[in-house]
N, C-alpha and C positions, 0 to 999 in steps of 0.2 A: 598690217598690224605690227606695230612696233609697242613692246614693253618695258618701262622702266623700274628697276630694282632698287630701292634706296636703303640699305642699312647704315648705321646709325657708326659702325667703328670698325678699323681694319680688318679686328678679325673676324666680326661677323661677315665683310665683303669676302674673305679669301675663300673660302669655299666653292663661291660662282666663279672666279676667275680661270683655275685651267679647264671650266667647262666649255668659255666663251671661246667660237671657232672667230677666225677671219677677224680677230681682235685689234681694231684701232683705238688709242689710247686721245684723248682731246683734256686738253686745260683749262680751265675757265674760270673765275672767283677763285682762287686757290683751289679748286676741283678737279680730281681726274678721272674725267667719263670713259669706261670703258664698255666700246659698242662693236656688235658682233651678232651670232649666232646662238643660241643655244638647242641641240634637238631642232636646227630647220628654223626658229621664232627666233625673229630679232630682236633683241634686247640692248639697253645700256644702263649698265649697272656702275654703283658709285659709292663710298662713304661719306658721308657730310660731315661730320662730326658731330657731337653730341651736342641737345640743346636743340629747343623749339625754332633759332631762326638760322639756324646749321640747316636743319632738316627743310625749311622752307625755302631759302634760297636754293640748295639743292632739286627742289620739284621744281620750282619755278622755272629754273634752267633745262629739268629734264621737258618739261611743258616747251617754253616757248625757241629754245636752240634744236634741242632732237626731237621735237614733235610727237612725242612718245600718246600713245591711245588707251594705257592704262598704269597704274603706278600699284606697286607691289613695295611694301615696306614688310622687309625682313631681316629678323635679327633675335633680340632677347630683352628679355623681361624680368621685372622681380613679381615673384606671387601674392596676391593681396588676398584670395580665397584660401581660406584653411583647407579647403579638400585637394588645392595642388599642392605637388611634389616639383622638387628639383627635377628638370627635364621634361615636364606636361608642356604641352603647347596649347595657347589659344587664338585662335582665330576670331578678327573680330566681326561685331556685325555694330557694331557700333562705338565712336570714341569721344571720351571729352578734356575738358583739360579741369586738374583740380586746381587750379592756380590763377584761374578768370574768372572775375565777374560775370555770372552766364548773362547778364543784361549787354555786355558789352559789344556781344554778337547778336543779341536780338535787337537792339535799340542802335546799334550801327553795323556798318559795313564787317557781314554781309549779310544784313539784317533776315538773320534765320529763325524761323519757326520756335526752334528750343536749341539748346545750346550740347547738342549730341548732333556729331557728325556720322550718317550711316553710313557703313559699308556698301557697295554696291552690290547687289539683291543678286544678281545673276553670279558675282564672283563670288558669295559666300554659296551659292547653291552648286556650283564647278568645284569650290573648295570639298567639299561634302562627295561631291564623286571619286576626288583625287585622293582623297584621306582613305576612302574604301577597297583603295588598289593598294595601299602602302602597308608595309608590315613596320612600324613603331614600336621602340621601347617606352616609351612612355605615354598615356593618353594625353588624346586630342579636344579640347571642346571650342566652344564658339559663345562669344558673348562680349561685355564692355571693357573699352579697355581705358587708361586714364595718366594723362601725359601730365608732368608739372617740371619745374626749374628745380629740381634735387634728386637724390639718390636716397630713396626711401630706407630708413632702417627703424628705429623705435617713434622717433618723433614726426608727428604729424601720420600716420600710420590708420589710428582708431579712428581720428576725422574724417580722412578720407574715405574709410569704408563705410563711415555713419553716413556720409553727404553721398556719395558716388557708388556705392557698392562695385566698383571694378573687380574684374578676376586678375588683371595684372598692372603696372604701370612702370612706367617708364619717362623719357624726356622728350622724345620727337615724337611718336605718334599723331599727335593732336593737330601738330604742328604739322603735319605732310598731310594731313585729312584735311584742314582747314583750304589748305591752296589749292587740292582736286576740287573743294566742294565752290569754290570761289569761280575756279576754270571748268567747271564741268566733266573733270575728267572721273570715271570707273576708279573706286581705290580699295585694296584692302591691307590687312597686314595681318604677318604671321608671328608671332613671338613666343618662343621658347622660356622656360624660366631657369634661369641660375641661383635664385635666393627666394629664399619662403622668410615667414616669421621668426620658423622656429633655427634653421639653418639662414640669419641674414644676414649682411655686410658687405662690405666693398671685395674682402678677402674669397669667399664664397662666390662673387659673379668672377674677381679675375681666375680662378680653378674651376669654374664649371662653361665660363664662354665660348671654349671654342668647340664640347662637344654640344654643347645647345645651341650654337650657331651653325653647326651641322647637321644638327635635326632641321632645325627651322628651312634650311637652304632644303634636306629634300623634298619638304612638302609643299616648298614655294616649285621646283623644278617639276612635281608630280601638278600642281596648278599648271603653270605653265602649257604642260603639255596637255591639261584637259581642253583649256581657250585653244589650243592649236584646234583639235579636234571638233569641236564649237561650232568654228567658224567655216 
């Protein structure tokens, strides 16, 4: 069982790194895969950088170079539900992108159903165990999450909640759920929030990232260790 971690920007990645034991560093597309250990599970964890085909070339690579058997996207998010706070986490159980045509994916490649990518049923149900061991400053829930090409702050905002009701969105997501659902591979993601409505802006995620990038990492590491146990 090998698992792949994909966060979206350096310093949501640094948190996992003095975790990873027996850490060998690999290059690839401009990528630096870091594969190793974490708690006994293999892992290789990575930044992609921001942006729907950052994040997809990134899985791709964890897919078909390190043969990874399930993909863990964690990191941070801005809040689109009024009832979160700065530093809630949501876990999702399902993702879309606001910024595609949903025909696009049902009427081509990879002509799906509806145009929501699900979480994988058993790792939102391991999620749910792992969250129950954890003592968190801030709540945890589970629900949709919604990727597009911008950094949400007033504009485009009210649409998206009209059209998508997401609880948080972000840039990659969608975009790393897309290539699992393409490959078959188990996907979830964890994302922390740095900016609400009422607290939003670029200013607000760079001052609250790295302690929401720190939440995020222990409840992907508290996952982690429930799949060890799982299996």
């Amino acid at each position: 069982m090998k698992i792949g971690i994909v966060c979206a920007g350096d310093e949501e990645l640094s948190p996992f790194l003095p975790l990873i034991k027996n850490c060998k560093t690999t290059e690839k597309a401009m990528l630096k895969f870091y594969a190793g250990q974490i708690d006994g599970i293999e892992v290789v964890a990575l930044f992609s950088g921001v942006c729907k085909v950052n994040a997809a070339i990134a899985t791709q690579l964890l897919i078909d170079v390190f043969c990874v058997d399930i993909i863990i996207n964690s990191g941070t998010a801005g809040g689109m539900d009024p009832g979160l706070e700065i530093f809630d986490t949501v876990i999702s159980t399902e993702v879309c992108y606001h910024d595609v045509a949903p025909d696009i994916l049902t009427e081509f490649h990879p002509w799906m159903n509806s145009a929501f990518f699900a979480a994988d049923s058993i790792l939102v149900e391991l999620s749910k165990s792992a969250v129950d061991k954890l003592a968190t400053s801030g709540k945890i829930v589970w629900g949709r999450m919604a990727t597009g090409e911008s950094f949400i702050t007033d504009e485009c905002r009210q649409k998206i909640n009209g059209e998508f009701a997401p609880l948080t969105v972000d840039m990659e997501t969608a975009g790393i759920a897309h290539v699992c659902y393409a490959n078959e591979i188990p996907f979830i993601a964890i994302r922390c929030v740095t900016d609400t409505e009422k607290h939003r802006g670029v200013d607000n995620f760079d001052k609250n990232c790295a302690r929401a990038s720190n939440i995020a990492k222990d409840i992907t590491i508290a996952l982690l260790k429930e799949i060890k146990t799982s299996r």
